[in-house]
C-alpha positions as CSV (number, residue, x, y, z in Angstrom):
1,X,0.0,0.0,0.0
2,X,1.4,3.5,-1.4
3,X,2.0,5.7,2.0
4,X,1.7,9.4,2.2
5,X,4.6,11.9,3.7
6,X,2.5,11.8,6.6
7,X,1.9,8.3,7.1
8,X,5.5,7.4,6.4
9,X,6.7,9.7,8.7
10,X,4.5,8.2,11.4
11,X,5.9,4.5,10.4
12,X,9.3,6.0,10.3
13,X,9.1,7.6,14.0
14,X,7.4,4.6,15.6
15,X,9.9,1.9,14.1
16,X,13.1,3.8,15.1
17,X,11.6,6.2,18.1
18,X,14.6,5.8,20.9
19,X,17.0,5.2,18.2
20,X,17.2,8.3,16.2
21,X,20.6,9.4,15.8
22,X,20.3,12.7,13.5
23,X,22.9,15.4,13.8
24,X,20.5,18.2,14.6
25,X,21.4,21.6,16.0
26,X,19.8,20.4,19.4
27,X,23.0,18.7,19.6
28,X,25.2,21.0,19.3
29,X,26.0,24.1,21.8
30,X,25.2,27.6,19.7
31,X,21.7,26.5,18.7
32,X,20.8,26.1,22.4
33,X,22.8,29.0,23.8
34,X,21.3,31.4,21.6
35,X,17.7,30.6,22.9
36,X,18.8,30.4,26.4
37,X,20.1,33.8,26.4
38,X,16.8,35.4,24.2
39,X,15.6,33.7,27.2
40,X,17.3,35.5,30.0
41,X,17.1,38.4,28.2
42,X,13.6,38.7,28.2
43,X,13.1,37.1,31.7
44,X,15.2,40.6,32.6
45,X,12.9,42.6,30.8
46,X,9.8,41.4,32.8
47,X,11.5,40.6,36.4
48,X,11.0,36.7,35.4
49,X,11.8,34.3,38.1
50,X,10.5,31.2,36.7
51,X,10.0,30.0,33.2
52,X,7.4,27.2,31.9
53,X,8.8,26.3,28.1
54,X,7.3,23.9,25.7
55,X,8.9,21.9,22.8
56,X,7.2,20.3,20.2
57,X,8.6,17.8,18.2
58,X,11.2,17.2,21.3
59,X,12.9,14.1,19.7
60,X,15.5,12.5,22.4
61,X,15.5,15.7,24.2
62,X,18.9,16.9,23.2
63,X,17.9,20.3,23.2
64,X,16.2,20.5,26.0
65,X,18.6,19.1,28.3
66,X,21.1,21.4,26.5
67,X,19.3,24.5,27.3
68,X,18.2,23.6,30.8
69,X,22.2,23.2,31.6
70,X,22.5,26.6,29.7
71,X,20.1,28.6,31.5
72,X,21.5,26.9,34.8
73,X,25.0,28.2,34.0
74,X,23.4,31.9,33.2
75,X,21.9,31.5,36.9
76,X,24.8,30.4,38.4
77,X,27.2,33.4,36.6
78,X,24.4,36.1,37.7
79,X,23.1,36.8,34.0
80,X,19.5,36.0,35.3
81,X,17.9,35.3,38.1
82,X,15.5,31.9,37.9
83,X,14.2,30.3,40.9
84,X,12.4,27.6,38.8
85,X,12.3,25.7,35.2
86,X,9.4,23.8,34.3
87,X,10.0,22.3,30.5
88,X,7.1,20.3,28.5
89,X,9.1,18.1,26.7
90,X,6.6,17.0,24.0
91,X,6.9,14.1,21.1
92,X,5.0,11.9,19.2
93,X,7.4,8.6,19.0
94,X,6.9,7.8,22.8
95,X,10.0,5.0,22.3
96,X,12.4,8.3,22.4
97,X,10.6,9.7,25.1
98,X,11.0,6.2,27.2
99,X,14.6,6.2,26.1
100,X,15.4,9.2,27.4
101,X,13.5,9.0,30.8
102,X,15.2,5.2,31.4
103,X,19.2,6.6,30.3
104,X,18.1,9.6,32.5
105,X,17.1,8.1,35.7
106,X,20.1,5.6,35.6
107,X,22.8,7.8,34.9
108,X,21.7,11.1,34.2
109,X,21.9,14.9,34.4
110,X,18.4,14.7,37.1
111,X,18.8,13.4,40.9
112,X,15.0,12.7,40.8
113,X,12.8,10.7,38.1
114,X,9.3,9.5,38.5
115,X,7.6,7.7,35.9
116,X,4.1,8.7,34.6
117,X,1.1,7.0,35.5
118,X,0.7,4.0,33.3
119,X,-0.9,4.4,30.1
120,X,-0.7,8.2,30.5
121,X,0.6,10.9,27.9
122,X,2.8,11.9,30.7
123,X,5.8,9.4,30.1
124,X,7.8,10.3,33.5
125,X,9.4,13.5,34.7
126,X,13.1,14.6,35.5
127,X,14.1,17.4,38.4
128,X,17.7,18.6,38.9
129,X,17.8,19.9,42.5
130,X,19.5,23.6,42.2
131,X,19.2,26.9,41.7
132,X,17.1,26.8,39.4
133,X,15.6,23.9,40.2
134,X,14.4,22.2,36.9
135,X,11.9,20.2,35.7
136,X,11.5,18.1,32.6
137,X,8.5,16.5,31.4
138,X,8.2,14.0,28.6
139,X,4.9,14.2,27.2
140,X,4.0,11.6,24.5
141,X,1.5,13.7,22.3
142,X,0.7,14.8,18.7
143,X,1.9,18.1,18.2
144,X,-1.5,19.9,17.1
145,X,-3.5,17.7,19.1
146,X,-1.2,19.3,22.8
147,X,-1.6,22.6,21.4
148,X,-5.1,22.4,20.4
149,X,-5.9,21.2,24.2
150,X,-5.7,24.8,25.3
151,X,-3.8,23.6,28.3
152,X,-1.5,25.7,30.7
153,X,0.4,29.2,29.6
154,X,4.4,29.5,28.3
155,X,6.6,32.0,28.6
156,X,8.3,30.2,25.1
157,X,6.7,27.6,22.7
158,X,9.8,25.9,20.6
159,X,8.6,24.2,17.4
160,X,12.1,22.2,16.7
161,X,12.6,20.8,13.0
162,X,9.1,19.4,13.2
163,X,7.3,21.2,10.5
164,X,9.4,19.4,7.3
165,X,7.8,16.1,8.2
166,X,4.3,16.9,8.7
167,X,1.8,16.8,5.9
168,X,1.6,19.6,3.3
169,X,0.6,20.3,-0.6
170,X,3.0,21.5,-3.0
171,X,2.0,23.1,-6.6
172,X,4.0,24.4,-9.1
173,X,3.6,25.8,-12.1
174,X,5.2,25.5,-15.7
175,X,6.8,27.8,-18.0
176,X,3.5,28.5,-19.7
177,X,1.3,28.9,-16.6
178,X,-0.1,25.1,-16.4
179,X,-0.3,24.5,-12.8
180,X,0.1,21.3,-10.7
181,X,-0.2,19.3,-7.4
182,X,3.2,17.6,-6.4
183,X,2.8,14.7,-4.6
184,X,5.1,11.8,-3.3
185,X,4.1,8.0,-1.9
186,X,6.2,5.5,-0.4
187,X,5.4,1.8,-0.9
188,X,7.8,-0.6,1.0
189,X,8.4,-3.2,-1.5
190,X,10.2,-6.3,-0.5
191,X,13.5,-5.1,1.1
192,X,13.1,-2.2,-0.8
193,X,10.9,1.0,-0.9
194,X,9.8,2.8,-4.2
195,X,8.9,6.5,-3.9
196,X,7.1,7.9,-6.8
197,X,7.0,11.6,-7.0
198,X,3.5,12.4,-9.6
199,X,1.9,15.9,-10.6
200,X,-1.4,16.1,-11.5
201,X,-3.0,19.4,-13.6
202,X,-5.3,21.5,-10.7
203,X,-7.1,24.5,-10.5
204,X,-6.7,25.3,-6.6
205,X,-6.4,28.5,-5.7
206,X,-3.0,28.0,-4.4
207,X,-1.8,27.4,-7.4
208,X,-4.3,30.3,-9.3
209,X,-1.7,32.8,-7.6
210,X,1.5,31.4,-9.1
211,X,3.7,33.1,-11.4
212,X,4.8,30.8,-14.9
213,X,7.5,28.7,-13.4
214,X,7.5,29.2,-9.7
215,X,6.5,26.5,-6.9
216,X,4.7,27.4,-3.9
217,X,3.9,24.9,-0.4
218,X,1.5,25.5,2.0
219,X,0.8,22.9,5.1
220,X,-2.6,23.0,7.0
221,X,-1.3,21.1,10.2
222,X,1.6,23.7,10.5
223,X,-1.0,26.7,10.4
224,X,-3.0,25.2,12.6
225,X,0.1,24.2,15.4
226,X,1.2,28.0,14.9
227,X,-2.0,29.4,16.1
228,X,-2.3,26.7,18.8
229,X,0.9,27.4,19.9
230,X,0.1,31.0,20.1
231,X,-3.5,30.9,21.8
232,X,-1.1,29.5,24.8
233,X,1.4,32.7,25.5
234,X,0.6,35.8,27.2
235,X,1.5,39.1,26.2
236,X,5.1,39.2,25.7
237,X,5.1,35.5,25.3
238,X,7.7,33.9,22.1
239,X,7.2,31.1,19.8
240,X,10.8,29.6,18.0
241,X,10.1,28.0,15.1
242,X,13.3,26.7,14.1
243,X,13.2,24.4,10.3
244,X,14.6,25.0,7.2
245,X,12.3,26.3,4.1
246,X,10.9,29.0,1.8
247,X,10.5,32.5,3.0
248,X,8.9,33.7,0.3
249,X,5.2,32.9,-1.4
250,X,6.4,31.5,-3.9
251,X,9.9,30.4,-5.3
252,X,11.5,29.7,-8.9
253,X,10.6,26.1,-9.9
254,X,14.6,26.3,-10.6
255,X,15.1,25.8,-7.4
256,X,14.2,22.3,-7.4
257,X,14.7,20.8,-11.2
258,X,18.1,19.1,-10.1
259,X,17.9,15.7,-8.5
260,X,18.4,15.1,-5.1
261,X,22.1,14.9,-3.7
262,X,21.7,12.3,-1.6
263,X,18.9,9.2,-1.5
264,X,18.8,5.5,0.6
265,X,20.5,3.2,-1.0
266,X,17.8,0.5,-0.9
267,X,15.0,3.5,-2.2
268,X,13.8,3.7,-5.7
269,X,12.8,7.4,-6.4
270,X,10.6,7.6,-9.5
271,X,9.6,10.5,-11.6
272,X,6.9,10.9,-14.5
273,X,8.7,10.7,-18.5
274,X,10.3,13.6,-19.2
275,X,10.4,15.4,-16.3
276,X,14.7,15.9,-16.8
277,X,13.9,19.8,-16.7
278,X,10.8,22.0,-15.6
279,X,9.7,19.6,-12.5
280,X,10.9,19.8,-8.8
281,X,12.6,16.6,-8.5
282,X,14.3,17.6,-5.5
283,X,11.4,19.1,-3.5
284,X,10.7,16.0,-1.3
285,X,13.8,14.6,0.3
286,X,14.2,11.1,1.5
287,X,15.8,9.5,4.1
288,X,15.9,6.2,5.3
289,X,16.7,3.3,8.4
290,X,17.9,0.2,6.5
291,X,17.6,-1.7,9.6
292,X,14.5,-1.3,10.4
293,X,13.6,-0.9,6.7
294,X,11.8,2.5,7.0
295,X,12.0,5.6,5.4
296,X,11.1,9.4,5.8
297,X,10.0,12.0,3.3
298,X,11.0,15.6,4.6
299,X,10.1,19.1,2.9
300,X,11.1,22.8,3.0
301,X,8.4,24.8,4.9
302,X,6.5,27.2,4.0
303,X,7.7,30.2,6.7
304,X,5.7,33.0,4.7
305,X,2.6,31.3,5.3
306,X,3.6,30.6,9.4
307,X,4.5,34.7,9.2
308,X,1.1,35.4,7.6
309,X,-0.9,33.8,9.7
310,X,1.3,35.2,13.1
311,X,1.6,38.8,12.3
312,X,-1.9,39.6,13.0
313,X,-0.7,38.8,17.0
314,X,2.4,40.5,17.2
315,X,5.9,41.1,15.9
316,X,7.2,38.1,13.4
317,X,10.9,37.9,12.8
318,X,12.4,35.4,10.2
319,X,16.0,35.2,10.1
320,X,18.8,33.0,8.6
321,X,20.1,30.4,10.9
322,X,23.8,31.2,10.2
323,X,25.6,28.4,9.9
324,X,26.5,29.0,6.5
325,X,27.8,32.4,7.5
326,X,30.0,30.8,10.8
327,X,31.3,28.0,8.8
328,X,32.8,30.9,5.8
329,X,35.3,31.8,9.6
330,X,38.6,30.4,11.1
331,X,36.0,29.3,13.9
332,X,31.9,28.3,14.2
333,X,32.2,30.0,17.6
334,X,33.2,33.9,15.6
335,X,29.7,35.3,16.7
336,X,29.5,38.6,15.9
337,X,26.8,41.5,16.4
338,X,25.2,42.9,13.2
339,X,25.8,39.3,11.9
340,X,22.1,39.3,11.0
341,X,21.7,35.7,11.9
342,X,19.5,33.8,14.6
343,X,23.1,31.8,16.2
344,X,25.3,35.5,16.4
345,X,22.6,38.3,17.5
346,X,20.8,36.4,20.2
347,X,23.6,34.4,21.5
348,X,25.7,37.6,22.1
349,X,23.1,39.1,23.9
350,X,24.4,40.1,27.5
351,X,23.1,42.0,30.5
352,X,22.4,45.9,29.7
353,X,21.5,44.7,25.8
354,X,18.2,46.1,25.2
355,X,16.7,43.7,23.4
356,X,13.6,45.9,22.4
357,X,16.3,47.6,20.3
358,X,17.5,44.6,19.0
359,X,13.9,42.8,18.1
360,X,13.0,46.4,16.1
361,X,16.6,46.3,14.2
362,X,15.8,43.2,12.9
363,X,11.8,43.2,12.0
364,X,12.9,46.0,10.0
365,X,16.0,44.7,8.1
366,X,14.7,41.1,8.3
367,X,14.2,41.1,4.1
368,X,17.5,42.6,3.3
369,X,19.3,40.5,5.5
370,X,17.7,37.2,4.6
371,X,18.3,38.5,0.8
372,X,22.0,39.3,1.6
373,X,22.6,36.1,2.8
374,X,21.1,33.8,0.2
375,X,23.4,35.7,-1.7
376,X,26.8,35.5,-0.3
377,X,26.0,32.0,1.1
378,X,23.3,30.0,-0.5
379,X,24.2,31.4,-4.2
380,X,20.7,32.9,-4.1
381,X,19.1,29.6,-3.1
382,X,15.7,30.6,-1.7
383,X,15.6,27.9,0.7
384,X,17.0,28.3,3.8
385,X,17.6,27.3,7.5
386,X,16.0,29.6,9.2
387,X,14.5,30.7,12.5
388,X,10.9,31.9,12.5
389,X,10.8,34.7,16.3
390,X,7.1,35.5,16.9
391,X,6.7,37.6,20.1
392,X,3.1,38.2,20.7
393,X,1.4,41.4,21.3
C-alpha cells in the first residue's frame, strides 16, 4: 500500500523512536545558547523568576537538556535570576521519550525521576535539584493535538525541526502557466521502498496565484500548530520555530529541477517521463533506516505562510540560521553583532543589551538581510535554514 509523507513519517518515527541518531542543531551548543540567552534576556525585561517552556517535536530531548544546563549556568554566573524551570518536553514517537527517561534516571543529568502513570501521555518526569531547580516532562502527544488542548500558559513555545515532516501540498507551475499538485508515496516493496513523485493538472487556488515557473507549499497542520501554539502565550510571550524552508510565497521552480544529492540506498525514487527539466525533482527529500527498513520523506516549509498567519498577534521575525555564514570563519564560535543571523545576535546578547532595540533592528531589516545572505552563502538559493521569532502582542 502507497504511503503518504504523513503516514511514512509516522511509520518512520514509531519503528526507530529511541533510536534516532540525526545530527541536529539540538545537539550541538550555539543553537541552544542562543535561545537560552533570548531567554534571559527577556526574563530581565519582565523581572522573570521562573520560566514554563514547551517543545514540540522534542525528539530525544537533546535540546532540551542542553538548554536547561545553559540557563542553569546563566543563573549560576548572575546573568539571570530563575528560581524555577518547568519544560514540556513533548513528542510523538513515545520509544524516544522512554529512552530518554530510562538513560536519565540511571545515569543522568536529574537526581529525581518519577515515571508517569501508566498508560498516561505523561511518560515520566526529571528534576535537577539547584538553583534553578528544573523540571522536565516527557509528554507523549501529537503536536497539534497538545496545542489544540488549550492547556497551561508559556513564557516560550519551541517548534524544533518538526514542521518538514508533517503533511503539506505543494503546486507548481510551468513555464507556460499550467499549474500542478506535487505529490510523493512510499510503498515498502520487498527489502526495498519505491517513492514515486507524480503531478497532476489542478485548478486550486494555491496554485491560481503562481507566477509561470515558480513553486509554492503551503501545510494545514503547520498553520493550525502556529495558532495553537500562540493561543497559549501571554503578552510578551515567544514562539521559536526553528526548520529550514521558503520565506517567500512563492519560489522559482529552478530551485528544485536538479535531482536530489543524496537518497537510501535500498530507495527507488521515480519521476513521471520527461520530467529531466521543468519539474521539482528535488522538493521531497528522502531518508531512510535500512535496519528497520523504514524511510522518511522531509520538505522545506513554507515560513511566509507561518509569518502570515502570526503577524496579526504580534511582531514576526524570520532570520537566517547562520551556519553558513559561521562555517565561511577560522572558527563556528566567531559570533559577531550585526551578523544578521538567529546563532550570532541572540547568543551575544548580554546583561544591559536592550533587546527591544535589537527585536526592532531586525523586524525592519529582516528582508535585506535574509536576501543578503542567500546571496553570499546560498548562491541565491531561496531555501534556507532559518529561525521563525514570533513575540506576541
Amino acid at each position: 500500500m502507497a504511503l503518504s509523507k504523513g503516514e511514512v513519517n509516522e511509520l518512520y518515527y514509531n519503528a526507530v523512536g529511541g533510536q534516532i541518531a540525526f545530527q541536529t542543531e539540538g545537539k550541538g551548543v550555539l543553537h541552544p545558547l542562543a535561545v537560552a540567552k533570548l531567554l534571559g534576556a527577556r526574563a530581565r525585561e519582565s523581572g522573570a523568576r521562573e520560566l514554563k517552556i514547551l517543545e514540540l517535536g522534542a525528539n530525544d530531548c537533546a535540546f532540551a537538556i542542553s538548554l536547561l544546563k545553559v540557563l542553569t549556568s546563566l543563573t549560576i554566573h548572575g546573568e539571570v535570576e530563575l528560581a524555577r524551570v518547568e519544560y514540556f518536553a513533548v513528542e510523538f514517537a513515545r520509544p524516544s521519550l522512554e529512552t530518554v527517561f530510562s538513560s536519565q534516571a540511571e545515569v543522568g543529568d536529574f537526581q529525581h525521576a518519577v515515571p508517569g502513570p501508566a498508560g498516561s501521555p505523561l511518560v515520566g518526569s526529571l528534576t535537577r535539584i539547584g538553583v534553578p531547580e528544573s523540571t522536565l516532562y516527557l509528554v507523549h502527544a501529537e503536536a497539534g493535538a497538545f496545542v489544540g488542548g488549550g492547556s497551561g500558559r508559556y513564557d516560550i513555545v519551541i517548534v524544533n525541526e518538526l514542521f518538514d515532516d508533517l503533511p503539506c501540498r505543494v503546486f507548481f507551475a510551468d513555464a507556460a502557466g499550467r499549474t500542478f499538485e506535487l505529490e510523493a508515496h512510499a510503498e515498502e516493496q520487498g527489502a526495498r521502498w519505491r517513492v514515486a513523485v507524480t503531478a497532476s493538472e489542478t485548478n486550486a487556488a494555491e496554485a491560481r496565484a503562481l507566477q509561470p515557473a515558480t513553486l509554492t507549499v503551503t501545510s494545514a497542520p503547520s498553520l493550525a500548530i502556529v495558532r495553537g501554539a500562540a493561543s497559549l502565550l501571554d503578552s510578551g510571550g515567544m514562539l521559536l520555530v526553528h526548520d529550514y524552508g521558503i520565506t517567500e510565497r512563492q519560489v522559482p521552480l529552478a530551485t528544485y529541477e536538479s535531482l536530489p544529492p543524496t537518497q537510501p540506498d535500498f530507495v527507488d525514487l521515480e519521476f513521471p517521463p520527461g520530467s529531466e527539466h521543468g519539474f521539482p525533482r528535488s522538493f521531497f527529500r528522502v531518508f531512510g533506516n535500512i535496519f528497520a527498513s523504514v524511510v522518511q520523506m522531509t520538505t522545506d516549509v513554507g515560513f511566509a505562510e507561518l509569518a502570515d498567519e502570526l503577524a496579526p498577534l504580534g511582531r514576526v521575525i524570520v532570520l537566517p540560521h547562520g551556519n553558513a555564514l559561521l562555517a565561511t570563519r577560522d572558527s563556528p564560535e566567531d559570533r559577531r553583532k550585526g551578523d544578521g543571523v538567529f546563532l550570532s545576535e541572540f547568543s551575544l546578547l548580554e546583561p544591559g543589551d536592550d533587546l527591544e532595540e535589537l527585536l526592532a533592528r531586525l523586524d525592519a531589516e529582516q528582508e535585506a538581510l535574509r536576501r543578503s545572505f542567500a546571496d553570499e552563502f546560498l548562491a541565491g538559493h531561496p531555501s534556507v535554514f532559518a529561525d521563525l521569532l514570533f513575540v506576541k502582542r
